[in-house]
Biopython code that builds the backbone (N, CA, C, O; Angstrom):
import numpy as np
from Bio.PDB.StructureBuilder import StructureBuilder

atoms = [
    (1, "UNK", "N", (-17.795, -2.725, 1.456)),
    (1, "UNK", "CA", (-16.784, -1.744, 1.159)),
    (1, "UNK", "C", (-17.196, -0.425, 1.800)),
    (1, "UNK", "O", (-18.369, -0.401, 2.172)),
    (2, "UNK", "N", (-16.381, 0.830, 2.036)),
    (2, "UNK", "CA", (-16.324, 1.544, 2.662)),
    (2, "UNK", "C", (-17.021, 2.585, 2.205)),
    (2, "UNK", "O", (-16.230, 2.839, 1.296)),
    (3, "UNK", "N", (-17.730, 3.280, 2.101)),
    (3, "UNK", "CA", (-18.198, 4.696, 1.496)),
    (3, "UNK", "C", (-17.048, 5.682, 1.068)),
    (3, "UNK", "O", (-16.671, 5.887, -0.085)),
    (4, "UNK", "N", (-16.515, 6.311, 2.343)),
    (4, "UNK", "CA", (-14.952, 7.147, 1.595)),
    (4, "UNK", "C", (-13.687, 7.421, 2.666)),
    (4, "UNK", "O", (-13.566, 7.975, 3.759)),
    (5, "UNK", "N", (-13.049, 6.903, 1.977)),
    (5, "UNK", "CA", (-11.279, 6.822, 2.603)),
    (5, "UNK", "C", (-10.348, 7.603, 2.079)),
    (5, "UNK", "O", (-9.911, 7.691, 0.932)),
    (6, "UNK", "N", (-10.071, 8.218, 3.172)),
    (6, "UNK", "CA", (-9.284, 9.198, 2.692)),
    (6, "UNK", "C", (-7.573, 8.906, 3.422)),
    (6, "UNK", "O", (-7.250, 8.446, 4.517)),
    (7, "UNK", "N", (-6.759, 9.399, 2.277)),
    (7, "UNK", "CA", (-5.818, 9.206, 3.099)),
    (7, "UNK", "C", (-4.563, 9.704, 2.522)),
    (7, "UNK", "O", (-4.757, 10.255, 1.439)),
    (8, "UNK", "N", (-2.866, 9.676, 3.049)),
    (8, "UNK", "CA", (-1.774, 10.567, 2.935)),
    (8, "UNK", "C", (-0.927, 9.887, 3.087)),
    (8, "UNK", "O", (-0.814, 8.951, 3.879)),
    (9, "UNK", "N", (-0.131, 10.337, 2.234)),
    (9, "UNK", "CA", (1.277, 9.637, 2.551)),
    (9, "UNK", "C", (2.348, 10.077, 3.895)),
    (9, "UNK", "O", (2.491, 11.270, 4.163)),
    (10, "UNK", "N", (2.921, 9.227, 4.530)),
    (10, "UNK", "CA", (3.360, 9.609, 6.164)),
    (10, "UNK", "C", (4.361, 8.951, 5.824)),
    (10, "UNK", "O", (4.545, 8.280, 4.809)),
    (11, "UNK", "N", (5.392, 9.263, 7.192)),
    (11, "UNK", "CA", (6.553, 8.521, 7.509)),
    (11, "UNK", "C", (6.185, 7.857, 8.544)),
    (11, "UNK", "O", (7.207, 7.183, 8.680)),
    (12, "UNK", "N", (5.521, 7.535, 9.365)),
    (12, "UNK", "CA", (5.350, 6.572, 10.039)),
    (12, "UNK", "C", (5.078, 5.115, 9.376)),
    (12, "UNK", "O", (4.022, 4.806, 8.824)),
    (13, "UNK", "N", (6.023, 4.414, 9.499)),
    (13, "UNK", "CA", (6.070, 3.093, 9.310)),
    (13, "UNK", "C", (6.449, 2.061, 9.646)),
    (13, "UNK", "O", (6.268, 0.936, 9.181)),
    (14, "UNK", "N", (7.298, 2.617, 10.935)),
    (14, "UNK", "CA", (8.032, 2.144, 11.863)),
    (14, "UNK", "C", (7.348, 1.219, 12.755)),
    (14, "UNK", "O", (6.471, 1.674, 13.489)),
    (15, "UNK", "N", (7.749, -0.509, 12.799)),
    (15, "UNK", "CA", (6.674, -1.178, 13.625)),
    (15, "UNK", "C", (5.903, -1.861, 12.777)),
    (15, "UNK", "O", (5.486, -2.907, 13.273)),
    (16, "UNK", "N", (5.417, -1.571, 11.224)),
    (16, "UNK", "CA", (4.650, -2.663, 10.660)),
    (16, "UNK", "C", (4.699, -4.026, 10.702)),
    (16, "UNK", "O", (5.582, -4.487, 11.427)),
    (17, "UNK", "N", (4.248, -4.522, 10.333)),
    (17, "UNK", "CA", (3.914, -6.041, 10.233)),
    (17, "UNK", "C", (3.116, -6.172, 8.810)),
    (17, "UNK", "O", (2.443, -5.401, 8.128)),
    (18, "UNK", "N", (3.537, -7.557, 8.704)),
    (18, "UNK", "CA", (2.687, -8.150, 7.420)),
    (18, "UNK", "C", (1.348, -8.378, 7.708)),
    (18, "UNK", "O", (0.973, -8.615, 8.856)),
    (19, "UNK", "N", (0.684, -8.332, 6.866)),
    (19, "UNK", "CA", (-1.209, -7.795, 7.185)),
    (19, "UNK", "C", (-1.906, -9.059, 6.149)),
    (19, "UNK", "O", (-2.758, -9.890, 6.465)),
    (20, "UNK", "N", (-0.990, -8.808, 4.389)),
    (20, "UNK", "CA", (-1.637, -9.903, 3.897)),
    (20, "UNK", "C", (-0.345, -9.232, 2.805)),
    (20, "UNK", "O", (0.683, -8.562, 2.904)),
    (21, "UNK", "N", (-1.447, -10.130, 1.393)),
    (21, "UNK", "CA", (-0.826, -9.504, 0.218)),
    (21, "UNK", "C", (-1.482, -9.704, -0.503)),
    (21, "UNK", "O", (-2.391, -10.490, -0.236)),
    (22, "UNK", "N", (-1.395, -9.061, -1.944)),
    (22, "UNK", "CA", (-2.214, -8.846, -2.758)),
    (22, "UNK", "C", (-1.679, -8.702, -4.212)),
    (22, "UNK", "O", (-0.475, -8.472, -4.105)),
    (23, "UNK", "N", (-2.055, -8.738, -5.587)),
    (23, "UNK", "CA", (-1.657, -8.835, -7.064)),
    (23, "UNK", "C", (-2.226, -7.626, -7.619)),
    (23, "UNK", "O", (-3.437, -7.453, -7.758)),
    (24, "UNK", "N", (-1.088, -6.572, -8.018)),
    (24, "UNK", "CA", (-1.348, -5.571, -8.711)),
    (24, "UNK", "C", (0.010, -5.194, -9.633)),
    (24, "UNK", "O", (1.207, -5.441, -9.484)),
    (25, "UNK", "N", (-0.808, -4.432, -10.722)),
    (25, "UNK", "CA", (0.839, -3.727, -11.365)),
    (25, "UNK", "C", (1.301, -2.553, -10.651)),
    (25, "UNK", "O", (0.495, -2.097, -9.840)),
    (26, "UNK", "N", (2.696, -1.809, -10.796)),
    (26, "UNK", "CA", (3.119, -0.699, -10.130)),
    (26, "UNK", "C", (2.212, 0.347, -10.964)),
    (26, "UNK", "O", (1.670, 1.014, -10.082)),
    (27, "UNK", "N", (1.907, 0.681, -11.835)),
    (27, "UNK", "CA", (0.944, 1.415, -12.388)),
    (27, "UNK", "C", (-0.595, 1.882, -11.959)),
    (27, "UNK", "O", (-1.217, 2.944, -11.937)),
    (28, "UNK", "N", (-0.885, 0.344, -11.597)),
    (28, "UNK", "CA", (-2.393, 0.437, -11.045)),
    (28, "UNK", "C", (-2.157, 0.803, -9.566)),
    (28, "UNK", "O", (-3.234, 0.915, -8.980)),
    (29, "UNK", "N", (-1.158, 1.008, -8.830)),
    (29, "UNK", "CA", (-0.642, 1.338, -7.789)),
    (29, "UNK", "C", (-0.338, 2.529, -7.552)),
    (29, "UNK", "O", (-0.515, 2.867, -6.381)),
    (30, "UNK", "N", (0.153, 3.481, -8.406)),
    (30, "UNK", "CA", (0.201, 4.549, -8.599)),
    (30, "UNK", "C", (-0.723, 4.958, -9.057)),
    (30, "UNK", "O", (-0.839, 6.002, -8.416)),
    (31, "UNK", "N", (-1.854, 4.922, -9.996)),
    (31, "UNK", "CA", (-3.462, 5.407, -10.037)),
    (31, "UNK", "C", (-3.892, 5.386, -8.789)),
    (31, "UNK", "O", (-4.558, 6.386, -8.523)),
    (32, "UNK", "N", (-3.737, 4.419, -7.669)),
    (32, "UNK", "CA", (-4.756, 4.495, -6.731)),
    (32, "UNK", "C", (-4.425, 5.246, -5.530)),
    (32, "UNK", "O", (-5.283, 5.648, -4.744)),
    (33, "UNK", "N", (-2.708, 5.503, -5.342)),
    (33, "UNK", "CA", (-2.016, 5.964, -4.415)),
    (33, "UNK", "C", (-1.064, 6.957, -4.480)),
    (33, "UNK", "O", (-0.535, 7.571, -3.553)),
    (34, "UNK", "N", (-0.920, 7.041, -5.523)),
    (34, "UNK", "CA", (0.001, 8.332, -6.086)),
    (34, "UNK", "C", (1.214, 7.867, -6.669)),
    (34, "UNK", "O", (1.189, 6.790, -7.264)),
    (35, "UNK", "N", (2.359, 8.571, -6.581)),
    (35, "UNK", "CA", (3.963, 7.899, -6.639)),
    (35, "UNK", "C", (4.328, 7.097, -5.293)),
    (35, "UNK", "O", (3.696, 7.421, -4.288)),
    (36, "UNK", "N", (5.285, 6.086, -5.185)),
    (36, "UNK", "CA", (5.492, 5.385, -4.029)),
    (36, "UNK", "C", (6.640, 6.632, -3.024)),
    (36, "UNK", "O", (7.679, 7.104, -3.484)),
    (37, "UNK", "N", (6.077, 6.928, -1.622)),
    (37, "UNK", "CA", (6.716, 7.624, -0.894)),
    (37, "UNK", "C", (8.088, 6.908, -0.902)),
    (37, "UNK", "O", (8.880, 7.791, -0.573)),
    (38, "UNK", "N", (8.788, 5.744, -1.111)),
    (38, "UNK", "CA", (10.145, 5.115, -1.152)),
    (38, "UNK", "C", (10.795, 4.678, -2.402)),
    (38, "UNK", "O", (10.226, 3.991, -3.251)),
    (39, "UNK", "N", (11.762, 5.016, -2.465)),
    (39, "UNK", "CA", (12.619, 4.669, -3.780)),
    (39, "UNK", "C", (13.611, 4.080, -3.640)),
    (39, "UNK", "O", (14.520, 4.804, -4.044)),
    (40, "UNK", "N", (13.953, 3.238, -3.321)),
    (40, "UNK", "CA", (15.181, 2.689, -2.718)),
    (40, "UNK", "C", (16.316, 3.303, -3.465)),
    (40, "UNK", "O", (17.037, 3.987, -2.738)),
    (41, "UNK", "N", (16.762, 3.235, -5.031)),
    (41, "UNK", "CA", (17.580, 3.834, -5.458)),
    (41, "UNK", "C", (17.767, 5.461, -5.677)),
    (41, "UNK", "O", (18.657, 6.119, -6.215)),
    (42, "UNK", "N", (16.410, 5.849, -4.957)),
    (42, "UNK", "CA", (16.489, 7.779, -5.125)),
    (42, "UNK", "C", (16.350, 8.095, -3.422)),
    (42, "UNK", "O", (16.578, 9.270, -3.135)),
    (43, "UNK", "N", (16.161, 7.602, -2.793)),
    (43, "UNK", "CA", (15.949, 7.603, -0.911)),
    (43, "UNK", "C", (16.889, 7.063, -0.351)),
    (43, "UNK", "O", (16.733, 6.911, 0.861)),
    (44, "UNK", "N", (17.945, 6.663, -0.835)),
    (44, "UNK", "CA", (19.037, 6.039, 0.321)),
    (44, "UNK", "C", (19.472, 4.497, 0.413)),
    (44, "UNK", "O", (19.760, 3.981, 1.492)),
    (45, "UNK", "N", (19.494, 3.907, -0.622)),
    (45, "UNK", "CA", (19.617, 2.408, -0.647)),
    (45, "UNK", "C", (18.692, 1.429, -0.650)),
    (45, "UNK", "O", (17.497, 1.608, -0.411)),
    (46, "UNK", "N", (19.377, 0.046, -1.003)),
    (46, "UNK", "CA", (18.571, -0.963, -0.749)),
    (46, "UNK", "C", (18.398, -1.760, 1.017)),
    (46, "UNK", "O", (19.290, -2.384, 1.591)),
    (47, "UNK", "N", (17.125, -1.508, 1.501)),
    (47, "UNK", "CA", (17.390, -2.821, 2.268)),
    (47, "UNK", "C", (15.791, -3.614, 2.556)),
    (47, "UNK", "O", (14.859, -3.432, 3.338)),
    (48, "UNK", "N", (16.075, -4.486, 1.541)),
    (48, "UNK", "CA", (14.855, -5.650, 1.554)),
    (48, "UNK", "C", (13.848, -5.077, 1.184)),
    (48, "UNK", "O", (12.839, -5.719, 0.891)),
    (49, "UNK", "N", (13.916, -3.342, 1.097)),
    (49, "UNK", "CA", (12.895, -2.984, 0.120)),
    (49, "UNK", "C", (12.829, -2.289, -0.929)),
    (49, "UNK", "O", (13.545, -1.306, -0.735)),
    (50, "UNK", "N", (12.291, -2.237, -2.114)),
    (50, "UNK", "CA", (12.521, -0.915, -3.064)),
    (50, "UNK", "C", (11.697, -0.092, -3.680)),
    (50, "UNK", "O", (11.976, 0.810, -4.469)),
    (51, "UNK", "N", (10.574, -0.469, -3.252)),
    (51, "UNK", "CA", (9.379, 0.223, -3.245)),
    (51, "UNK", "C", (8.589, 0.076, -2.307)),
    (51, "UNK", "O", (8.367, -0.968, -1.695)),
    (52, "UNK", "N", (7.907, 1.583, -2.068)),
    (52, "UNK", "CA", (7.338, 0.919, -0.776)),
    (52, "UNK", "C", (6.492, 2.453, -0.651)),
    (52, "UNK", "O", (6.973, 3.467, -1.155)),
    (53, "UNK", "N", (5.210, 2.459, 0.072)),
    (53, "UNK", "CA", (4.116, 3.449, -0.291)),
    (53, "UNK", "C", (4.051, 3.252, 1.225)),
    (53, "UNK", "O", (3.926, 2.107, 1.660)),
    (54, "UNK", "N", (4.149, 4.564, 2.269)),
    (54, "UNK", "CA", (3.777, 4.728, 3.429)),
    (54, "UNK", "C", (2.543, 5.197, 3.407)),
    (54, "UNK", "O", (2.462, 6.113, 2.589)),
    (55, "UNK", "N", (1.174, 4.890, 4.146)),
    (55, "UNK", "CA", (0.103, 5.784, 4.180)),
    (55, "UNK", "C", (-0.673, 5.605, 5.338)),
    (55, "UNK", "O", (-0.593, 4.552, 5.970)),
    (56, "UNK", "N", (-1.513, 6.641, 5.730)),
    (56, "UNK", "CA", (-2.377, 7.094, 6.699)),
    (56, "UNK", "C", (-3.633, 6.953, 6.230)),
    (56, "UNK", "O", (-3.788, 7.509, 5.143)),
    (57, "UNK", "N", (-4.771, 6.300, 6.745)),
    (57, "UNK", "CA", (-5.976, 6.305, 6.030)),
    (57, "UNK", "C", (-7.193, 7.031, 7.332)),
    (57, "UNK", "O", (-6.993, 7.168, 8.539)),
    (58, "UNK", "N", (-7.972, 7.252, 6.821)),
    (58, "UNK", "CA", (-8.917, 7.899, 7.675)),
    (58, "UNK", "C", (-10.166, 7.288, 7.363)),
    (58, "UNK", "O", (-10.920, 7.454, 6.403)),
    (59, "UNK", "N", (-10.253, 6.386, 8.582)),
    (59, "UNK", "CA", (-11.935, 5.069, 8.033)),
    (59, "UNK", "C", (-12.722, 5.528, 8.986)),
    (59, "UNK", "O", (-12.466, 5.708, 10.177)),
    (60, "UNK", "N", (-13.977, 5.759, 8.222)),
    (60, "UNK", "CA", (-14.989, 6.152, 9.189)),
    (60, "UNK", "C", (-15.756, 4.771, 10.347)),
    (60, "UNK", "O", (-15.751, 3.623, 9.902)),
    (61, "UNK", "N", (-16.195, 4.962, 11.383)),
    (61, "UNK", "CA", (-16.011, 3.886, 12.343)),
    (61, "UNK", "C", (-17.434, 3.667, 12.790)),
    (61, "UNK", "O", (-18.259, 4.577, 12.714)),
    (62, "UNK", "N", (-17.652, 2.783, 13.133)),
    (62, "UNK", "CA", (-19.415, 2.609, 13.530)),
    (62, "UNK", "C", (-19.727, 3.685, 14.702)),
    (62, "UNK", "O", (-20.820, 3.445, 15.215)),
    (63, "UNK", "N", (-19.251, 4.492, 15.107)),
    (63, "UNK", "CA", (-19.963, 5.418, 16.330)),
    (63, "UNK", "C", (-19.962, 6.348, 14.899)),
    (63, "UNK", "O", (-21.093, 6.830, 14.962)),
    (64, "UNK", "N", (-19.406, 6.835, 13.751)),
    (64, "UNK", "CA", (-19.947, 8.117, 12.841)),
    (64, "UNK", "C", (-18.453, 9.394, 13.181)),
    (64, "UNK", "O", (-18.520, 10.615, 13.038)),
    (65, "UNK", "N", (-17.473, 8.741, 13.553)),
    (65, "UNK", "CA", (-16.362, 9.194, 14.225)),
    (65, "UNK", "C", (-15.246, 8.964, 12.925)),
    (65, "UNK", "O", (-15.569, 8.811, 11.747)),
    (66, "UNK", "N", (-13.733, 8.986, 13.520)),
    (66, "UNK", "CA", (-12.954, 8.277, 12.368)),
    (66, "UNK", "C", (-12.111, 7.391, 13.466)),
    (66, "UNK", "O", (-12.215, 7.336, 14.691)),
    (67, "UNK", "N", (-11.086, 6.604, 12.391)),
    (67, "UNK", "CA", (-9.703, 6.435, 13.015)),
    (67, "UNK", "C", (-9.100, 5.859, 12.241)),
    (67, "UNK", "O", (-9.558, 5.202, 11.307)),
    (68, "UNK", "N", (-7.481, 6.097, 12.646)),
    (68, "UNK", "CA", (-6.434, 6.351, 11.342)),
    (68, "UNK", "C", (-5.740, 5.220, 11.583)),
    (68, "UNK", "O", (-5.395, 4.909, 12.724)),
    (69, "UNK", "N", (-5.466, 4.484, 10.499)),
    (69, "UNK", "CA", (-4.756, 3.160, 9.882)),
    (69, "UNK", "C", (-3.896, 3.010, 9.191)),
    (69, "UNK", "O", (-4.132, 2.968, 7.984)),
    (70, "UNK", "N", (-2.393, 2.849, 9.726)),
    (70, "UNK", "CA", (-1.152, 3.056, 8.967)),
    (70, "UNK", "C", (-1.419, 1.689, 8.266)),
    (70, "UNK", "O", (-2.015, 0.666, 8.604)),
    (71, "UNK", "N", (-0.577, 2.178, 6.891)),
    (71, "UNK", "CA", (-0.212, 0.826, 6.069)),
    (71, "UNK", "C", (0.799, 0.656, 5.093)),
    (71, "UNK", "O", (0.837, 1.558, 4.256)),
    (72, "UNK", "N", (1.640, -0.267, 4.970)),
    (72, "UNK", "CA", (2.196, 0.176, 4.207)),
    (72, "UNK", "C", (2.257, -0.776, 3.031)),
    (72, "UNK", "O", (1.758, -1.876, 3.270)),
    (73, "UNK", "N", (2.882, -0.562, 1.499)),
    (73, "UNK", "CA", (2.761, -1.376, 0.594)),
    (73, "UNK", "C", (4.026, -1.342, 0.098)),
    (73, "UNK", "O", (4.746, -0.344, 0.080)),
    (74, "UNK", "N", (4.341, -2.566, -0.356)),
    (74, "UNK", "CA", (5.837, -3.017, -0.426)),
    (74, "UNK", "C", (6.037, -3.943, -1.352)),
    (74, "UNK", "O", (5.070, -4.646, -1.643)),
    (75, "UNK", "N", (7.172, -4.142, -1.954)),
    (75, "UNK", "CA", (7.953, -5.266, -2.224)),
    (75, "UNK", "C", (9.189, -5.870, -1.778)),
    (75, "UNK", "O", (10.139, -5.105, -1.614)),
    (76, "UNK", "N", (9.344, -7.068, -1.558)),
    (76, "UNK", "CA", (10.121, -7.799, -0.449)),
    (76, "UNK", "C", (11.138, -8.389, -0.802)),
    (76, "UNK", "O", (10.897, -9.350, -1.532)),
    (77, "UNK", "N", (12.571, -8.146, -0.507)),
    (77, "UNK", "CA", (13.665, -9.166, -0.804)),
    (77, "UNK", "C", (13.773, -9.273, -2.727)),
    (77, "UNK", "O", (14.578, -10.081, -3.191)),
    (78, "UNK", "N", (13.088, -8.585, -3.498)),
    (78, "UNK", "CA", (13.703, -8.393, -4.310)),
    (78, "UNK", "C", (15.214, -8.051, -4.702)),
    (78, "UNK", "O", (15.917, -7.319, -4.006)),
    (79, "UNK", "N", (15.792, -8.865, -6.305)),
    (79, "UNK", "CA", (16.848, -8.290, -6.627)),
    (79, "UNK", "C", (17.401, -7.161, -7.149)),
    (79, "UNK", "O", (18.581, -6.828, -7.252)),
    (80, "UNK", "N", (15.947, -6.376, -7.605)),
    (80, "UNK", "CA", (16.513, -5.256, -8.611)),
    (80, "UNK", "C", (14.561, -4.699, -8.412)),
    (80, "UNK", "O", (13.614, -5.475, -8.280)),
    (81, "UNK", "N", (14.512, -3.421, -8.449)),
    (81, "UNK", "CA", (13.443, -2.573, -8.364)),
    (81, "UNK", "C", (12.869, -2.756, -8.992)),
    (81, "UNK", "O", (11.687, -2.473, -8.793)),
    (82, "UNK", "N", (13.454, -3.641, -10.779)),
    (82, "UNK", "CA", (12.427, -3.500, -11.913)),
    (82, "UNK", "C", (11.470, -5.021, -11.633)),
    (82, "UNK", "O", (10.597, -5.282, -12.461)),
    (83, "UNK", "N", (11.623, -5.684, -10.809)),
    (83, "UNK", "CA", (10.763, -7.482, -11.124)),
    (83, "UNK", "C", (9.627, -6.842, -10.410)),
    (83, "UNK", "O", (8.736, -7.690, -10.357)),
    (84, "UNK", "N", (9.222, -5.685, -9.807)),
    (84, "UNK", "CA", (8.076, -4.897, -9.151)),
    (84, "UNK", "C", (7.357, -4.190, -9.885)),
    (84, "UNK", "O", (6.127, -4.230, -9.925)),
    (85, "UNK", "N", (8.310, -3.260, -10.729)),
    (85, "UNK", "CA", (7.753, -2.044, -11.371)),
    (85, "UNK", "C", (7.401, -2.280, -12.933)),
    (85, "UNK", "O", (7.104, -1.342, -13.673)),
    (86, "UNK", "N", (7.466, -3.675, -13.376)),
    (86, "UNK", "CA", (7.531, -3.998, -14.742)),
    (86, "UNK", "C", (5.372, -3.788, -14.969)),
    (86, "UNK", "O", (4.559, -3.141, -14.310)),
    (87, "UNK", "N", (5.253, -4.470, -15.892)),
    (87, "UNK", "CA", (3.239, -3.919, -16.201)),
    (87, "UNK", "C", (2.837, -5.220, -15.554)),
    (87, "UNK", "O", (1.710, -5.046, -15.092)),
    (88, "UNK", "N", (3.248, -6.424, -15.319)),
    (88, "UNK", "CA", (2.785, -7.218, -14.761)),
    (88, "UNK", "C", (2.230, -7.250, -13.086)),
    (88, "UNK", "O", (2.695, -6.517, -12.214)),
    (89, "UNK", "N", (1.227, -8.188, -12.888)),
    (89, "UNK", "CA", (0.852, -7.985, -11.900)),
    (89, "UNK", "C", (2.099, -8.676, -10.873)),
    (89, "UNK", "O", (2.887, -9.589, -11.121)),
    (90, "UNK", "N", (1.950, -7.971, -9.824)),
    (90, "UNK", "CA", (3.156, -8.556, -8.878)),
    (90, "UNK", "C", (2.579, -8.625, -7.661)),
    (90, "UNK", "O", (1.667, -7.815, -7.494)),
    (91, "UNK", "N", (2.893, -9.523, -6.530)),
    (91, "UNK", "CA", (2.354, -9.846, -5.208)),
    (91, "UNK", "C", (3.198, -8.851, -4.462)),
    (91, "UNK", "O", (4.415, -8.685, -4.388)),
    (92, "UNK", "N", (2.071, -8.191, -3.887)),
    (92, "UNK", "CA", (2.460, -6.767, -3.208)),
    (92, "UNK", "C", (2.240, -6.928, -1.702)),
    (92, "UNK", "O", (1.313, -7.600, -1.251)),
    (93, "UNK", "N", (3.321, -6.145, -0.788)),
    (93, "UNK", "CA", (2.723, -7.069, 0.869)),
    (93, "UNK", "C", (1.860, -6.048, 1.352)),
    (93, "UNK", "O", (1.489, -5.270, 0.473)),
    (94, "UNK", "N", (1.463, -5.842, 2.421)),
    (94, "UNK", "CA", (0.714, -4.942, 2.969)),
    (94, "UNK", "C", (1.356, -5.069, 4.529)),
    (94, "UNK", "O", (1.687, -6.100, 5.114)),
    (95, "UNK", "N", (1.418, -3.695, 4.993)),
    (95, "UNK", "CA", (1.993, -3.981, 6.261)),
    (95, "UNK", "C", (1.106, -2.853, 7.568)),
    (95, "UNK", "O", (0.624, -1.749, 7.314)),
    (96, "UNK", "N", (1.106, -3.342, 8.529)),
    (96, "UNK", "CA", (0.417, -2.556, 9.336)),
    (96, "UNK", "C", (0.337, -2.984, 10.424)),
    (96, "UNK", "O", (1.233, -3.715, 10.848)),
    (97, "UNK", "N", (-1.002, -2.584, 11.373)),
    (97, "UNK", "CA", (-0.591, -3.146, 12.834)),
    (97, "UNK", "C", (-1.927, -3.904, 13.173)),
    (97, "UNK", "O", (-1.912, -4.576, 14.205)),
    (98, "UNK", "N", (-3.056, -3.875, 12.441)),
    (98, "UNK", "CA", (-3.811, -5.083, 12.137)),
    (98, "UNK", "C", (-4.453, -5.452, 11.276)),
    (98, "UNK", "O", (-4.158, -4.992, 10.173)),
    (99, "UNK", "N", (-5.129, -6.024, 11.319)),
    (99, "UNK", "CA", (-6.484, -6.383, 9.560)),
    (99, "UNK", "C", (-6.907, -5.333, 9.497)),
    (99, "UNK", "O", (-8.048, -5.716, 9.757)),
    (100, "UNK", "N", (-7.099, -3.656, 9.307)),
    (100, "UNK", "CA", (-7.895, -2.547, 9.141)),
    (100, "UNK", "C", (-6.959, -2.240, 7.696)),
    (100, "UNK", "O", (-7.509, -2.060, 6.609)),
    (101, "UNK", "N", (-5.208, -2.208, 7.913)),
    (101, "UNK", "CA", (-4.446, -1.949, 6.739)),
    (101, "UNK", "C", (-4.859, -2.812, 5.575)),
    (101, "UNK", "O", (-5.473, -1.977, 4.911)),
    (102, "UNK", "N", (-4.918, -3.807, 4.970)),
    (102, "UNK", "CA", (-5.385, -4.897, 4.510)),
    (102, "UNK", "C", (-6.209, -4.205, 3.988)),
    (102, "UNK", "O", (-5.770, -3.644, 2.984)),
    (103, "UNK", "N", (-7.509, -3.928, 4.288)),
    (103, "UNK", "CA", (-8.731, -3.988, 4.391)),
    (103, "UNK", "C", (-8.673, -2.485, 3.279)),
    (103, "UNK", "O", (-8.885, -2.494, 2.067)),
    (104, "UNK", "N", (-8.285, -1.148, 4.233)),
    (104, "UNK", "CA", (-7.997, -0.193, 3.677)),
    (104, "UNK", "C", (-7.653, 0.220, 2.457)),
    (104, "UNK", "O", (-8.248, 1.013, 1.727)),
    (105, "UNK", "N", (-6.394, -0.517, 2.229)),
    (105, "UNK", "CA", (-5.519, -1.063, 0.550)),
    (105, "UNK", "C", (-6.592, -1.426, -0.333)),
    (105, "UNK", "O", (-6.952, -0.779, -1.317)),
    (106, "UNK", "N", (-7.086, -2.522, 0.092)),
    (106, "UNK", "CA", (-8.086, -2.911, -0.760)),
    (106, "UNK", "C", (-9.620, -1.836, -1.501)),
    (106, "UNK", "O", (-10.091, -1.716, -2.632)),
    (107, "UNK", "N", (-10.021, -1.132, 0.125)),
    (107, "UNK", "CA", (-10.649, -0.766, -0.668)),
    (107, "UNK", "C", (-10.603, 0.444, -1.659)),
    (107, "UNK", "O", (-11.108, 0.689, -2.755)),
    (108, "UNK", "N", (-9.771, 1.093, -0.783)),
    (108, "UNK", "CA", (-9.436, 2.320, -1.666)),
    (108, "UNK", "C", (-8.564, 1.911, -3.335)),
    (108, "UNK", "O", (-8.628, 2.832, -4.149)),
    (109, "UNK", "N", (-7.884, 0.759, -3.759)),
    (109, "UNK", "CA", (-7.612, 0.052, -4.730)),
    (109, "UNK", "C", (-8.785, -0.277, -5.586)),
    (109, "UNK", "O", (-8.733, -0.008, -6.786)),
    (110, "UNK", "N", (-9.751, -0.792, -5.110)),
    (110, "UNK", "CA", (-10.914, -1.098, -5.847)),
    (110, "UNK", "C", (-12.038, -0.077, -6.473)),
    (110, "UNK", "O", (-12.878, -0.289, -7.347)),
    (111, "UNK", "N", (-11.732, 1.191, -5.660)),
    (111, "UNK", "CA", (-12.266, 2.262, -6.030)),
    (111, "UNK", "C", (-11.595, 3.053, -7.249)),
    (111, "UNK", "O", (-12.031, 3.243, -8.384)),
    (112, "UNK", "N", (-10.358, 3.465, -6.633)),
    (112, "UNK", "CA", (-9.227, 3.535, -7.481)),
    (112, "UNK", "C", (-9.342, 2.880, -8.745)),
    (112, "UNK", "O", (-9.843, 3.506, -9.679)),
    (113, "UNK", "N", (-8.944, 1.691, -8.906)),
    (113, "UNK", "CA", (-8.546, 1.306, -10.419)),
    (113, "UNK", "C", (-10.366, 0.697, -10.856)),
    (113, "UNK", "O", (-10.809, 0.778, -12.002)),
    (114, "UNK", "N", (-11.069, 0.195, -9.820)),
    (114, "UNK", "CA", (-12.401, 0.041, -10.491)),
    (114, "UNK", "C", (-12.420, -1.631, -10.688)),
    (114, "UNK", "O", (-13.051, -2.216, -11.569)),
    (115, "UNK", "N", (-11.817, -2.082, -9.950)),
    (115, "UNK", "CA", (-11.526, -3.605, -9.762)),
    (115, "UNK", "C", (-10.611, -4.353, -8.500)),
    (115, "UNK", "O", (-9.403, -4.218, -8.310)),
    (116, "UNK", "N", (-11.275, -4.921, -7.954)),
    (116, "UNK", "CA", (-10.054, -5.862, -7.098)),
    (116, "UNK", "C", (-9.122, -6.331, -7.227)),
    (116, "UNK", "O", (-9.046, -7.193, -8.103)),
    (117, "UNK", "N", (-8.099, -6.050, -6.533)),
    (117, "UNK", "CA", (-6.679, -6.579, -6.873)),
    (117, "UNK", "C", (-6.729, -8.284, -7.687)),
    (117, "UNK", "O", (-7.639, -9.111, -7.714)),
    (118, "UNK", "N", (-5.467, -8.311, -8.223)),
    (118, "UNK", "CA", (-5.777, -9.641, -9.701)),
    (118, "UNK", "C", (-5.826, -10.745, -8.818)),
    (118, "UNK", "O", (-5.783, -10.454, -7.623)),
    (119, "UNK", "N", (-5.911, -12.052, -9.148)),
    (119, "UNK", "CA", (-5.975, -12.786, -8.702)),
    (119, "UNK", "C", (-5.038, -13.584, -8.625)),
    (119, "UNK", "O", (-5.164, -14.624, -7.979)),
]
sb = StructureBuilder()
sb.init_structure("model")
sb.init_model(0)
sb.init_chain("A")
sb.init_seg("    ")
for serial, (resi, resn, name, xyz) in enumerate(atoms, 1):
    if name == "N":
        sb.init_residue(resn, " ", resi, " ")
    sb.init_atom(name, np.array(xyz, "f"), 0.0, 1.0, " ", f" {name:<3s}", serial, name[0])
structure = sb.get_structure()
């Protein structure tokens, strides 16, 4: 795991891809990331998503340098915002432009809530 990641919520998200996915509640999601930058019903509609957390991470890199790793976290093709946001854990996607997003989510999640995403 990483020593320290830092990171922001962005609008760049344009271009993701699915990275992996992972089991968390919207709660423990918001401890680790803040409020979700997307609301589908307060941002402009539904389409295929309704929550959804844009972010920028800043991972430190084996030269002692950085570099920044969009990612984003989502729920997919849902019917209604609440089968996401209820206390249960829910399979959350991760999106980005390679295994670094993934990776990122995770660890800053594990730091965050103090456990690895559920199983």
């Amino acid at each position: 795991m990483q020593s320290t990641i830092e990171f922001e919520h962005t609008n760049a998200r344009a271009g993701t891809h699915l990275q992996g996915q992972f089991r968390a509640t919207y709660d423990e999601l918001v401890k680790a990331f803040g409020e979700p930058t997307y609301r589908a019903e307060r941002d402009g509609g539904f389409d295929k998503v309704w929550t959804e957390w844009n972010l920028e991470f800043r991972v430190p890199d084996e030269d002692g340098d950085f570099d920044y790793v969009v990612a984003t976290i989502y729920d997919w093709k849902e019917e209604s915002p609440y089968n996401s946001r209820t206390g249960k854990p829910y399979t959350w996607h991760i999106g980005g432009f390679d295994w670094r997003a993934e990776q990122a989510v995770g660890d800053v999640f594990a730091l965050s809530v103090g456990e690895a995403a559920h199983a």
